[in-house]
C-alpha positions in Angstrom: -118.6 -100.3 139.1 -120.1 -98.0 141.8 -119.0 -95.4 143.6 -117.9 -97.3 146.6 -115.9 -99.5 144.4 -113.5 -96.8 143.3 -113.4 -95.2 146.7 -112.0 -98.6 147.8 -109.1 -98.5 145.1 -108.9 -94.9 145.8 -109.6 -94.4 142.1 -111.6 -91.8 140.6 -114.6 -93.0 138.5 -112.6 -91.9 135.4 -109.9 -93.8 136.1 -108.5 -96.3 132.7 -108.3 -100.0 133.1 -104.6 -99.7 133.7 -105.2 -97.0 136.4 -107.3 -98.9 138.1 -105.4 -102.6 137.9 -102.5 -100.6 139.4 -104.5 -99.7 142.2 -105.8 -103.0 142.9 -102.2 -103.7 142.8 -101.1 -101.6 145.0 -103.8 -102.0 147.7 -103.7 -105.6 147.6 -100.1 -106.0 148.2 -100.4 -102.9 150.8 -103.1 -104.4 152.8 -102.3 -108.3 152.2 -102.6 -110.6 155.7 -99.4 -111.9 155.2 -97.8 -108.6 155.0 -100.2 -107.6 158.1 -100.5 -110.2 160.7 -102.8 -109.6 163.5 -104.3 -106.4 161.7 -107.8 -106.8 161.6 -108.4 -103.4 160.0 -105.8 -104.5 157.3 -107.7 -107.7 156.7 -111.3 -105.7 156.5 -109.3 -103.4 154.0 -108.1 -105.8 152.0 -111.9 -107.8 151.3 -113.0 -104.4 150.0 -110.3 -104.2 147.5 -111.1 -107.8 146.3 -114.5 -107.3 146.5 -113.8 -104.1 144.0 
């Protein structure tokens, strides 16, 4: 993974497996579309976090 993965989960590099799945976690649902219509930021924000 590279740095700008783990800034995108807001993970340190560090970070366990569970650590890291929780963040996903937490982003994705956060950032979701559905959750955020309209939000184009939001949208842009959550294709990082899928892409990490």
């Amino acid at each position: 993974m590279s740095d700008e993965l783990y800034d995108a989960l807001g993970v340190k590099k560090t970070a366990t497996a569970e650590e890291i799945r929780k963040a996903y976690r937490a982003m994705a649902k956060k950032y979701h579309p559905d959750l955020n219509p309209g939000d184009a930021k939001a949208e842009e924000t959550f294709k990082k976090v899928q892409g990490a």
